[in-house]
N, C-alpha and C positions, 0 to 999 in steps of 0.2 A: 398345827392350828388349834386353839384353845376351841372348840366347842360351847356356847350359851345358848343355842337355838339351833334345833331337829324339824324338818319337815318329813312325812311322808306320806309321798303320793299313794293310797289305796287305802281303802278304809275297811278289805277284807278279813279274809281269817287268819292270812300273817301278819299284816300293818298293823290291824287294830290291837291282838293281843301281844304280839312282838314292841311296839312303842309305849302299852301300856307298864309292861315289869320293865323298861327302860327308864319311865319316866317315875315310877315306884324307887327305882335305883340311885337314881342321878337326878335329889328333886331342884339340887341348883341349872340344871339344864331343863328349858320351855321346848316341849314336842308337842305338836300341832300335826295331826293327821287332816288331812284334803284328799275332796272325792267329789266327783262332777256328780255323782246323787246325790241329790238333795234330801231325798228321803230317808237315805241309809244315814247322813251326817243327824240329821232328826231324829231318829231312834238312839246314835249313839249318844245326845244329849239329852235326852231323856229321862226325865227326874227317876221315874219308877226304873232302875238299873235289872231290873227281870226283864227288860223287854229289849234290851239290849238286843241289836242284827243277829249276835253270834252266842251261841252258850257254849260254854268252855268251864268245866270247874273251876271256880276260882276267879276266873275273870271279872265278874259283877264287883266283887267288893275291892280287888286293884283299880278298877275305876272310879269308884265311887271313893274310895283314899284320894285318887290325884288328879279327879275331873275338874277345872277349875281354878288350881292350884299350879300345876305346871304341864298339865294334860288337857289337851283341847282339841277338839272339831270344827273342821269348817270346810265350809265352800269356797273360801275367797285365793285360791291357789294363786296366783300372780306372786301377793303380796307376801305370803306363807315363802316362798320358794326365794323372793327376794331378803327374805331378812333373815333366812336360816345358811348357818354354816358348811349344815350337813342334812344333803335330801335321798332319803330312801325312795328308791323305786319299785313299789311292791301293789302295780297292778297283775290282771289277770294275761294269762299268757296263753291261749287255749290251742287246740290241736287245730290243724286248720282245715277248714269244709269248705275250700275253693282251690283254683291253681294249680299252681307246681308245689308238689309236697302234700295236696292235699290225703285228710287221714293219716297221715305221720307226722309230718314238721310244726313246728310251734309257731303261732300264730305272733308276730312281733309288733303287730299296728299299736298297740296300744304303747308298748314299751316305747316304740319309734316318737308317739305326738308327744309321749314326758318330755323323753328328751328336744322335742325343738321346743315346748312349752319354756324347759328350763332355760337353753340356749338364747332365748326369745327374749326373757324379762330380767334375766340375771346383770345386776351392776356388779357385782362386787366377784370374788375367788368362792370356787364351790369343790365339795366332795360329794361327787355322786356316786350313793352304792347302789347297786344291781341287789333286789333281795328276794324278787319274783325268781322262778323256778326256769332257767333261761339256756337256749345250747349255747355250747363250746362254740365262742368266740365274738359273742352280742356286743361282749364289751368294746371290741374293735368299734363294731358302728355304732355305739354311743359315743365316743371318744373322738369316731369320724365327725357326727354331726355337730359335737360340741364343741370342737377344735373351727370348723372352719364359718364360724360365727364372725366373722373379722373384727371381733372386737378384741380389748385386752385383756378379759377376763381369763383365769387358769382354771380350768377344770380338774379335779383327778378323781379318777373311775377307777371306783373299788368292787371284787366281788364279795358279797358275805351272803349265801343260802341259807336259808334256813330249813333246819333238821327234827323240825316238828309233828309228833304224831297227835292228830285232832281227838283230844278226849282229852289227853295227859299234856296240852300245849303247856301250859303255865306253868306245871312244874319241872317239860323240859328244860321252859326256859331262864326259869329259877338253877336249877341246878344241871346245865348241859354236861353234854357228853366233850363236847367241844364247842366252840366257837372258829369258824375256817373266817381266813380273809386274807381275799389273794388283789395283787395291785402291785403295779413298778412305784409309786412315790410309798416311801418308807415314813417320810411324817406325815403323809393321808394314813396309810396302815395304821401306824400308832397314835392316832387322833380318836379312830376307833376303837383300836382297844382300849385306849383310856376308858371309854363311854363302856364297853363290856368289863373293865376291869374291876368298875368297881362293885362287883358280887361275885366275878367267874375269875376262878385263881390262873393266872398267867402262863403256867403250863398249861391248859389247857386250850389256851387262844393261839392256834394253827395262822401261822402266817406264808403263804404260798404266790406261785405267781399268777396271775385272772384264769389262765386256760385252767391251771391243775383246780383252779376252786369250783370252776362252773363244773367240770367233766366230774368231779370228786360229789357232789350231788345226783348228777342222771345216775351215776353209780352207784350209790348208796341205796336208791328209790331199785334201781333194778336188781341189787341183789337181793334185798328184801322182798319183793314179789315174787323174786324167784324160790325164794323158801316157800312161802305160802301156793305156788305151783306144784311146786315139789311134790308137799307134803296132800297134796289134795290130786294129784295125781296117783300117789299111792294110796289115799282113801278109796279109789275106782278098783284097784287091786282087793282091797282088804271086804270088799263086800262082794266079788266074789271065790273069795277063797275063808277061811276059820278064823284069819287075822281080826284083829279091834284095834281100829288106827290110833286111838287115844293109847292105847299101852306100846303102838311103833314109836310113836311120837312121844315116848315118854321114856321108855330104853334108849333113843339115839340123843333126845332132847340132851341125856346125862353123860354125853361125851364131852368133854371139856372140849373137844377141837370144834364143838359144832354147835352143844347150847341149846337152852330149850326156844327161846323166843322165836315168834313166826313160824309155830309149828304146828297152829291149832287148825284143822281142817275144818273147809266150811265151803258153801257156795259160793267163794270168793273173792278178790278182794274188788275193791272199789275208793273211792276217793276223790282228789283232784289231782293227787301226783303219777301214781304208779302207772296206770297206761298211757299217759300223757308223756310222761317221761320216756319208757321203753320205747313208745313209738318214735318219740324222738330221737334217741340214740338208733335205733336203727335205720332211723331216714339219713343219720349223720355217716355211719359207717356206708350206708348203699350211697349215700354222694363219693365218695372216698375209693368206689369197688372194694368192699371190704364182704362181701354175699355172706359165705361163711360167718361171720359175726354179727350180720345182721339176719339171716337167719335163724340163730342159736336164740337170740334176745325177742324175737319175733315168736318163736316157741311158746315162750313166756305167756303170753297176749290171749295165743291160741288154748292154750291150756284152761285159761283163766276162762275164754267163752265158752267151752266146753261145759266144764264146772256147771257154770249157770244154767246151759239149755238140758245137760242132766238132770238136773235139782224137778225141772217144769216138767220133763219128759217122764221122768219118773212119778213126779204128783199125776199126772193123766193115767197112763198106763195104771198107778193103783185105783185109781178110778173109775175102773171099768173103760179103761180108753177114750172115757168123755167127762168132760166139764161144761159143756154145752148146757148154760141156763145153773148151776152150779155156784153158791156161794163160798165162795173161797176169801178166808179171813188172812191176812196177812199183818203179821204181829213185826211191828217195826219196816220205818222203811231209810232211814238215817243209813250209811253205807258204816256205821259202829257205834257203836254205845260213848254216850256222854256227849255227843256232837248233836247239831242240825245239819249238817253239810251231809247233802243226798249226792253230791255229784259222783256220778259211774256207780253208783250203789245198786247192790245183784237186785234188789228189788223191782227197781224199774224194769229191769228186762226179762226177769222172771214173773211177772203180771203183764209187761207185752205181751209174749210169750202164749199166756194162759186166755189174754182177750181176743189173742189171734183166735183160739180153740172156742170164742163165747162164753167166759165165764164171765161171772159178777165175782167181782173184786170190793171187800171191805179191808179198810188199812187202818191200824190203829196205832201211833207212835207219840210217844210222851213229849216231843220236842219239834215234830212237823208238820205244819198247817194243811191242811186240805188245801189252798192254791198252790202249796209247793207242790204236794203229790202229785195234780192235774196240770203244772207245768211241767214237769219232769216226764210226762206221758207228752204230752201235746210236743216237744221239742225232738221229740223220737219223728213226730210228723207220718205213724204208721197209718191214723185213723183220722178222723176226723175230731174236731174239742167237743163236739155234740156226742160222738158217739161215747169219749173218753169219761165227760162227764156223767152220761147216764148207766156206765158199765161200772164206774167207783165211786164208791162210797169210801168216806174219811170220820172217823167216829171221834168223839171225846175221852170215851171208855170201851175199855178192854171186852167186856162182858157182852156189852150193845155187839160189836165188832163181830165175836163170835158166836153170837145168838143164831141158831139156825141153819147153821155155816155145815157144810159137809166135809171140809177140811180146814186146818189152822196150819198156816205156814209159818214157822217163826224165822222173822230176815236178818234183824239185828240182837244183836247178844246183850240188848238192855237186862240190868240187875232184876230188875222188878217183875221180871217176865215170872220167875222163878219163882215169886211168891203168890202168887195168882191162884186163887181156890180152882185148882183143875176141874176139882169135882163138881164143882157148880156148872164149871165151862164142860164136861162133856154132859150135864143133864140135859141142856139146853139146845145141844147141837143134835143134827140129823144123825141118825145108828147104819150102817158102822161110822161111829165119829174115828177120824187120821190127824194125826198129825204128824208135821215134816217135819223136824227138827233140821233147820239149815246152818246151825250153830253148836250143833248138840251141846244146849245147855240144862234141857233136863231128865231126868232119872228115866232110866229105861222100865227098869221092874216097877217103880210109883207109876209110873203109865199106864203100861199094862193093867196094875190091877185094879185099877179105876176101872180100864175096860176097852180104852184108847187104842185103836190101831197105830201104832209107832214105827216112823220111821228116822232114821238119823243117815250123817255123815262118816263113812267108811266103818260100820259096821253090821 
């Protein structure tokens, strides 16, 4: 099938930057993202392209090249979904907080209403892909539902995940590692690739069958977490024994069988995929009686919590055991550098954490609003939004943030943290001024002789 017209449903942080270098690529083919927000479809049209939903390096000016032109936004999904050849499904898939499954299994509702959406309005032949983050075997009942539509239309259900890490999206997806795409019709298959082919050289575009595509993603996401556990479980080693996890992490990093990436110790990881994913695959193997495998992958998860309630438990304890009334500056709350996407970021639940103990919490992050921060507290549901709002504060600037503050917690590994006149920020702060370094991204001995009580990540 010739491709002239892309829909996709979600207008998040895959759809939006995922259609965008699609539609940069292929400006003879019209892609049209659709999203029941109205307000999110508003920001992405948006003259001033800074205020765009999502910041992603790069992305602002991909849009503003093909907003208009063959890249468009809208609410009107019926119409969108009826005149495209080919519609991506890339809503939100979350963990689910009810039922059978709940806290491990992927929440499917929304994937479910696309599809009878699509099933519903379609006159003509469709390729629908799966691009949300989805278990082993969804495709079945998309394929169920769309099949038994009694009409004549042919559907064919493709999977293609996507292998994006939020900060570096757009130059993933500029230059992949791969492109997967698993599916029984073989001119659906190559209808797509046509559409990735023309920027991602052909070797590199993975053609597989649905299951091997969806499971080849939860696995991807869990082996990487799994480095990042790893390596931060041996940071709890390295502080207390002589070790320095940055020089473990940098001797093993240089094993060609093992490689540096995913090796930087820290509070954490956080995201929208990684524990969302592991939890799923291990709700998948414990349907299965697989214990042992779900188990091992559930390890993962535990380690990862751990992490975090060390990070808080240890700011207290240097604290003379209390933070009770206590300003506590926390630098960055983005779950990584170069993103807005807080979701599962060690921040939130290490300022839980600290409000459980009564501290006053000041957040300062170059890319997230004060209602993101007080939603992402208020959705924990530990407190109440009155007490959340009067315990944090959200600053403009770095300096306000730390003014006062008896410790500075650094959350995310933003660049800019780094150039920050220290020296101004420990005048200012209560003596002995701490700081956590939950990233260690800055210099130990410049710490120190500021005057800074230092504390870092495995060593």
């Amino acid at each position: 099938m010739k491709i002239t017209k892309i829909c996709c449903i979600g207008a998040g942080y895959v759809g939006g930057p995922t259609m965008a270098v699609i539609a940069k690529k292929n400006p003879h083919i019209k892609v049209t993202i659709v999203d029941i927000n109205a307000e999110r479809i508003a920001a992405w049209n948006d003259k001033d392209v800074s205020k765009l939903p999502i910041y992603e390096p790069g992305l602002a000016e991909i849009v503003e090249e093909t907003r208009g032109k063959n890249l468009f936004f809208s609410t009107d999904i019926d119409e969108t979904i009826r005149e495209s050849e080919m519609i991506f499904i890339s809503v939100n898939t979350p963990t689910k907080t009810y039922g059978k499954g709940k806290g491990m299994a992927a929440d499917l509702k929304y994937v479910e209403l696309c599809a009878r959406n699509i099933a519903e309005v379609a006159t003509t032949d469709k390729i629908v892909v799966e691009k949300s983050t989805l278990p082993v075997r969804t495709a079945q009942a998309i394929k169920s539902i769309l099949h038994n539509t009694g009409s004549d239309v042919n559907f064919s259900i493709l999977s293609n995940p996507e292998f994006l890490a939020e900060g570096t999206a757009i130059q993933d997806l500029l230059n992949p590692d791969r492109v997967l795409i698993g599916g029984e019709s073989e001119d659906a298959i190559e209808s797509l690739a046509s559409v990735y082919g023309s920027w991602v050289p052909q070797d590199r575009i993975l053609r597989t069958n649905v299951w091997s595509s969806e499971l080849s993603k939860l696995t991807a996401n869990a082996f990487l977490a799994q480095r990042i556990s790893s390596i931060n479980a041996i940071s709890e080693l390295c502080e207390h024994t002589e070790a320095n996890v940055n020089e473990v992490a940098k001797a093993i990093g240089m094993d060609s069988r093992i490689g540096p990436k995913f090796l930087n110790a820290s509070i954490g990881f956080g995201g929208s995929c990684f524990q969302k994913d592991i939890l799923n695959l291990v709700y998948i193997a414990r349907s299965y009686g697989l214990n042992a495998v779900a188990d091992y992958w559930e390890q993962v998860i535990i380690l990862n919590d751990h992490q975090k309630r060390r990070f808080s438990d240890n700011l207290i304890s240097t604290l003379y055991n209390t933070v009770s009334g206590k300003k506590i500056a926390m630098l960055g709350w983005a779950f990584k550098k170069d993103t807005n996407d807080t979701r599962e970021s060690a921040a939130i639940y290490v300022a839980d954490h600290l409000l459980n103990e009564q501290a006053n919490i000041a957040v300062y992050d170059p890319k997230v609003s004060c209602e993101k921060v007080q939603a992402d507290l208020n959705y924990l549901n530990t407190r109440s939004e009155e007490e959340n709002n009067k315990l944090v504060d959200t600053f403009l600037d770095p300096y306000e943030t730390t003014k006062d503050a008896h410790a500075v917690a650094i959350m995310t590994e933003w660049d800019e943290f780094k150039t920050y006149d220290w020296q101004k920020i420990y005048n200012q702060m209560k003596k002995p001024a701490f700081i956590f370094d939950g990233r260690n991204i800055l210099d130990k001995e410049e710490m120190t002789s500021i005057g800074f009580e230092y504390s870092s990540i495995g060593k």
